[in-house]
N, C-alpha and C positions, 0 to 999 in steps of 0.2 A: 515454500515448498515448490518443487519445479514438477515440470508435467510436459513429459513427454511421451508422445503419441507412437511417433515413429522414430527409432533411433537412427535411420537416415537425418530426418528434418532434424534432428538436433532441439535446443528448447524450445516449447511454443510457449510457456505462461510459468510468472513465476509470483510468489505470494513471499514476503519478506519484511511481515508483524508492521507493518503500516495500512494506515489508510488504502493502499493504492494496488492492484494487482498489476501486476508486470506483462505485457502482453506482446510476442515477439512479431515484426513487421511483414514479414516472410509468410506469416498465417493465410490460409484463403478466410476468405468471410464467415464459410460457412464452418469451418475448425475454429474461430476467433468465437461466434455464440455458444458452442459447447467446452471450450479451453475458459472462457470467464465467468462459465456456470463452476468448473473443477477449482478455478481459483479462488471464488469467492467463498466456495463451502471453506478452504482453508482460513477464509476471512472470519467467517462465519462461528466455528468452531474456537479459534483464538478471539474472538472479541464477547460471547456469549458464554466462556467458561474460567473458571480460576485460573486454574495450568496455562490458560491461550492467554488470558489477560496479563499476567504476569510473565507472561516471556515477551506481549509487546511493550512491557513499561521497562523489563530489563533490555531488549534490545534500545528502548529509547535513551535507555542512560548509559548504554555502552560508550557514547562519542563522549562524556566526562570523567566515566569511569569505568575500566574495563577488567579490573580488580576481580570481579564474578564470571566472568565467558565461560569459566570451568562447568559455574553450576549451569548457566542457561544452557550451553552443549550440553549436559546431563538431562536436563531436562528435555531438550528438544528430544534429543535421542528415544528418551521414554515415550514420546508421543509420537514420534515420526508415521509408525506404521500406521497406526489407528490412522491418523490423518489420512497418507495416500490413504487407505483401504474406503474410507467414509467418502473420499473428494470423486475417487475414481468411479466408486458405483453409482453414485450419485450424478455424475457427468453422462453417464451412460443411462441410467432410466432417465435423467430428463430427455434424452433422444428417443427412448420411447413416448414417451408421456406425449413431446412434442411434433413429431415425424413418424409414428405408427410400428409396429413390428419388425416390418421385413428390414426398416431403415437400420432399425436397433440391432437385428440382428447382424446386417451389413456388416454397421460398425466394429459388432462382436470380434468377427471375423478378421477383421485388419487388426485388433487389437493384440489377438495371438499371438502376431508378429513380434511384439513389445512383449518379453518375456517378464517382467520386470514388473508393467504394470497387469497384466492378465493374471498372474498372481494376486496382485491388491486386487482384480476385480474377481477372480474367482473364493477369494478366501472370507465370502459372502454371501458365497451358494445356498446358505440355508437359507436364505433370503430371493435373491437375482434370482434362482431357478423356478420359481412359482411365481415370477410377473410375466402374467400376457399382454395387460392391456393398458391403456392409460389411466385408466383409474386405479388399476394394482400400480402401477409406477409410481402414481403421486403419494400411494400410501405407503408404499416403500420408502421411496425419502422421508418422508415425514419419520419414518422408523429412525431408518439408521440414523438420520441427524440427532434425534434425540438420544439414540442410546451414546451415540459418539461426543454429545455437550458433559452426558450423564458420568461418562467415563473420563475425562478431563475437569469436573466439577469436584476437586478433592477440598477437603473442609480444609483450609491452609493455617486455623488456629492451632491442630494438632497434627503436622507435618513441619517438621522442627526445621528449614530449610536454613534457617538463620544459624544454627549453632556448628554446619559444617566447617569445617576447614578447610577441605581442598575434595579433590574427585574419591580418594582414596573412603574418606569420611562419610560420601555420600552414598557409594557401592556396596558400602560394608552393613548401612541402614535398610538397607533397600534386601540386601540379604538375611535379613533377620527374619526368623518364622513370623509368617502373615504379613511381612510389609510390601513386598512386591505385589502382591492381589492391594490391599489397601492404597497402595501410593503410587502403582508403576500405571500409566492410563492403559498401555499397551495392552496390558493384563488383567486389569479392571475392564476393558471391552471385547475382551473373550469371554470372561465370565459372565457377562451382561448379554450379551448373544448368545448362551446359551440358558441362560436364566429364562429370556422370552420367547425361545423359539425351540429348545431342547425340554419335552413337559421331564421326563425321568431322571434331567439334570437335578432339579431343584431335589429330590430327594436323595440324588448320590450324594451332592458337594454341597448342602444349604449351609456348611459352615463359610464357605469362600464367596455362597453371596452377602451373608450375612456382613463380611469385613466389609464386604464394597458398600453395601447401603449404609455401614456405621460411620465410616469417613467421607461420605458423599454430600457436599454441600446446596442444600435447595433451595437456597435462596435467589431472587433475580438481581439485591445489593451486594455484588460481588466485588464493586469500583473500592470501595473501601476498605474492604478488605483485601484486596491487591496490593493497596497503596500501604494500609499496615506493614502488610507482613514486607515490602520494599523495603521500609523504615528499620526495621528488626534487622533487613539482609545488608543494609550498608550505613548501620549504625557506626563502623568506625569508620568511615569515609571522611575524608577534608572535606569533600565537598557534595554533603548530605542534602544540603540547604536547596541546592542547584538543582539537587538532582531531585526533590520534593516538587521544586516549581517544575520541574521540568516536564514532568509525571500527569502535573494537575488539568492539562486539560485533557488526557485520555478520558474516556467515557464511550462505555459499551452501547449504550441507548442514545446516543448522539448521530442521529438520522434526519434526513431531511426528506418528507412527505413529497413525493411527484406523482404528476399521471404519466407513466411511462410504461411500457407494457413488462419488461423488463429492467428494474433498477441497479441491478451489479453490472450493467456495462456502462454507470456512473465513476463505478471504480476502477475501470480499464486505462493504464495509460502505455502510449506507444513503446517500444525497446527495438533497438538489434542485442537479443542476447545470443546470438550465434556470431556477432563481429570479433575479430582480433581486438584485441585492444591497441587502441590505437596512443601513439607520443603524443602527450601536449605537455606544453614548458609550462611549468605549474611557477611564479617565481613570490617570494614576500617580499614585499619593500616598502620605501617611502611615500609619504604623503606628495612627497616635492617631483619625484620621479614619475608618478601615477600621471598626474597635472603635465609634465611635459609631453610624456607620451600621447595623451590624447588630444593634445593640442600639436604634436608635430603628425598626427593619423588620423587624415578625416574621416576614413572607413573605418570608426570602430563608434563602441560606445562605452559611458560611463555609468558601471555599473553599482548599483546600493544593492549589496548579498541581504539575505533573509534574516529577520533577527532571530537564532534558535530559544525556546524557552529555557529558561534557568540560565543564558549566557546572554540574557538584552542586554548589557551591560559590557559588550565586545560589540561593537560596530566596524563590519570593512567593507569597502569599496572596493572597485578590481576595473584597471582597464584591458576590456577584451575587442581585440582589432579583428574584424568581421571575413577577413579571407586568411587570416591562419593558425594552426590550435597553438595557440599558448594565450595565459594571463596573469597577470600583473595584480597583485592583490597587497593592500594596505588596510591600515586601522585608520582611523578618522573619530571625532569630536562631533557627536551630532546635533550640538550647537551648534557648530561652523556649516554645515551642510548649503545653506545660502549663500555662501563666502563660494563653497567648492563649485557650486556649479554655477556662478557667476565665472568663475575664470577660465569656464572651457564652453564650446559650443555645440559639442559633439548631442546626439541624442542619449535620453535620459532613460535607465531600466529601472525599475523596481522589483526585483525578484520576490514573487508574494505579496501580499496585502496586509500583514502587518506593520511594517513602516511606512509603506503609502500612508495609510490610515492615521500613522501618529505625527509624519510630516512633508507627506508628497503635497497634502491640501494647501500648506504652508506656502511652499512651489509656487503650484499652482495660481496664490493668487501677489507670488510678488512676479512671478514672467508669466504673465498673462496670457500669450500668446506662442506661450513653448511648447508643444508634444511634449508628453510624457508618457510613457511607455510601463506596462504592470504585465511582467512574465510569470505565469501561475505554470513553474514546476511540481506538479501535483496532479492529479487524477480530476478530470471537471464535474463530479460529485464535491470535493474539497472543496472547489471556489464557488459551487452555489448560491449560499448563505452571502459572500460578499459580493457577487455578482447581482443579486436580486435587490441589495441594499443601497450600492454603491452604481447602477447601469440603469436603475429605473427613466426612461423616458428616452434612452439611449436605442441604440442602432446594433444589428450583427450583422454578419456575413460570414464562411465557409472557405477558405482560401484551399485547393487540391494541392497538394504534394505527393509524391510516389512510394513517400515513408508512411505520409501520417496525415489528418485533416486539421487546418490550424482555424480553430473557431477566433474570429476575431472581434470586439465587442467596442465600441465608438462612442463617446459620450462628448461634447466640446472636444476638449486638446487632451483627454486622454483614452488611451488604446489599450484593453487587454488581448494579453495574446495566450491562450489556452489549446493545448496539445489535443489532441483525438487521435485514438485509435481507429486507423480509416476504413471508412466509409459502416461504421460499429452503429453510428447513430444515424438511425433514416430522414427522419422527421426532428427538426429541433424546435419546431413549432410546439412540438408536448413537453418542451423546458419550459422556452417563452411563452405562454400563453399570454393571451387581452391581459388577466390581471397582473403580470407581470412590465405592461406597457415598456417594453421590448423590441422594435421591430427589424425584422429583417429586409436587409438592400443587398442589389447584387454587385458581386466581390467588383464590377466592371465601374463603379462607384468609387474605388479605393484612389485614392493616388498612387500612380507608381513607384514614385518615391518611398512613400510608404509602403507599399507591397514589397519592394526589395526589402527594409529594411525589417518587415517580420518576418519575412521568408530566411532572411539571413540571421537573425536573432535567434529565431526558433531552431536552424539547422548547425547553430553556435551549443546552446542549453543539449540538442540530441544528443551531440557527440558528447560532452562534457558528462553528462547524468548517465547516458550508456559506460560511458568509463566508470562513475563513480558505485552502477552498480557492480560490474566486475570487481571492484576492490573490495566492495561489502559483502559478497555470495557467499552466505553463511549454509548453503547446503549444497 
């Protein structure tokens, strides 16, 4: 979902059924803490509901199978509003709750401008009109989040999503007396909102609350039943198998415990999503071609791409030469992988921490004294878990850039290099803590050599993932 404030600035935060919220570079600081509060409630609402959970397992399997887009656009479609309408008032009392009245009301104010979204934020007045203070604020969100999970939590054993055919099939269900209240979320959170805030509702229409509470799923093992009813939705798939593993490590309740004052600006990562898109020579080739290039180009490196789930079993490599966009991408044997970077010199990436993990260690201990490099394209909530695992006893520092902050993390001869949303995080001391035996040196510490070369990696991965969301902007 995108979220924009001012339709001058163009996008400031985008949410896109991953992990990570999209947060554009251009923001001031103080738009970046209330733009990743609006993103994450979108996080929030898809990862804690059936409807959200199930549009991030089919957005996950769109890159193997894209046979459904129909139903996921249908579905997104049904949920759109709800979402803005939940993200946007939500973004706006926490400026109360957090900055006081007059701020909140400031904000109000500028948001009129935004025709678009002062709609989502007033078509919750039954609600926003009666918060003064920060205590009504907090209890406010606590509302709307809940009625908004309530109204996205459809019991998906008796919502026959599987047996559609195409958009036509699904339109036509959806128009049948009572399924739009039971199935559509959009409609299921008007009648929800007036259920708890309208008293003379419940006895004009207690038949259309009645449909929502009959189809409304309460449970909080929803992981399973997402994953069923996937199974049902691409049972005639070639490649069902793929897309099962592909699935299996999504998990709603898969959080990582911090002391940080606020934890969704774990899930913030950097973007230009107001750039052009820009050319890069995207090309496939050979093994044999890869190995020339980066041995006739000392300014680049040799890159090992991420293994995606359900496709560990496609390994490619890419040489990308570090002053211009284009890359050179091949398949490779990752049995040979010792062979491959014995015959070039160039600096070594590991995009992610899944292949490190199964054979950077390997590396590691036959060239003892090579840098190795670990690019975590991801949001630095994602790399926690292997950063705490994999960096214990190791070293950071904070490299500035005018895009983004590049956290960068030192253990012997290997380097992560991890993206930030700048200057989002104050204190990284409340990541690292004593018991994470962690510590911080200053960036004047680095080698230069190496400093160009994460400066230049990471300003390689911007432009490349900035492109890659333009081609994906599903809203």
């Amino acid at each position: 979902m995108n979220n924009i404030n001012c339709l001058q600035n163009g996008l400031q935060g985008q949410y896109c059924f991953s992990n990570d919220l999209f947060i554009n570079i251009d923001n001031t600081i103080d738009e970046n803490k209330h733009i990743v509060i609006h993103e994450n409630v979108h996080k929030q609402l898809s990862s804690m509901s059936t409807i959200g959970l199930l549009l991030i397992m089919m957005e996950k399997t769109r890159i193997i199978d894209g046979s459904k887009k129909w139903l996921f656009d249908n579905l997104l479609d049904s949920s759109n509003k709800l979402q803005e309408q939940v993200a946007t008032n939500i973004e706006y009392l926490w400026i109360l709750q957090n900055y006081g009245f007059e701020q909140y009301m400031k904000k109000i104010e500028e948001l009129s401008k935004n025709k678009t979204y002062a709609k989502h934020f007033n078509s919750l007045d039954i609600i926003n009109k009666n918060v003064k203070t920060a205590d009504d604020a907090k209890q406010a969100i606590e509302t709307i989040l809940l009625i908004g999970i309530l109204s996205l939590n459809i019991n998906l054993d008796i919502f026959p999503l599987w047996e559609f055919k195409n958009e036509k099939d699904f339109q036509r269900y959806l128009s049948m007396e009572n399924n739009n209240i039971k199935y559509n979320p959009n409609t299921r959170f008007k009648v929800l909102l007036k259920y708890f805030f309208k008293p003379n509702y419940i006895q004009a229409d207690y038949n259309k609350v009645e449909f929502v509470n009959s189809t409304t799923y309460g449970s909080d093992e929803i992981n399973d039943l997402c994953r069923q009813t996937i199974q049902k939705i691409y049972k005639n798939s070639q490649v069902l198998d793929r897309i099962l593993q592909r699935i299996l490590c999504i998990d709603s309740k898969n959080h990582i415990k911090i002391d940080i004052e606020d934890t969704s600006v774990l899930s913030a990562y950097p973007t230009d999503l107001n750039a052009k898109q820009m050319k890069i020579k995207y090309e496939f080739t050979d093994l044999d071609k890869i190995i020339a290039l980066l041995k006739a180009e000392n300014n680049s490196v040799l890159r090992f791409e991420h293994l995606l789930a359900g496709l560990e079993d496609i390994s490619l490599l890419s040489y990308w030469p570090l002053n211009r966009n284009e890359i050179y991408a091949g398949m490779y044997n990752i049995e040979d992988i010792i062979n491959i970077v014995k015959n070039v010199e160039n600096p070594i990436v590991f995009v992610q921490s899944k292949l490190f993990e199964k054979i950077g260690k390997k590396i590691l201990k036959y060239f003892k004294f090579r840098t190795t490099y670990i690019l975590m394209e991801n949001a630095i909530g994602s790399s926690l878990s292997f950063i705490y695992r994999e960096f214990i006893g190791g070293k950071y520092t904070v490299l500035k850039d005018l895009k983004y902050d590049i956290l960068v993390l030192i253990k012997s001869n290997v380097i992560l290099i991890q993206l930030v949303v700048k200057d989002l995080i104050k204190d990284y001391s409340t990541i690292f803590t004593e018991d994470k035996d962690i510590k911080f040196i200053n960036s004047m510490n680095i080698n230069a050599i190496d400093e160009y070369l994460i400066r230049s990696i990471s300003s390689q991965s911007f432009i490349f993932n900035q492109n890659i969301l333009k081609d994906n902007n599903i809203f």
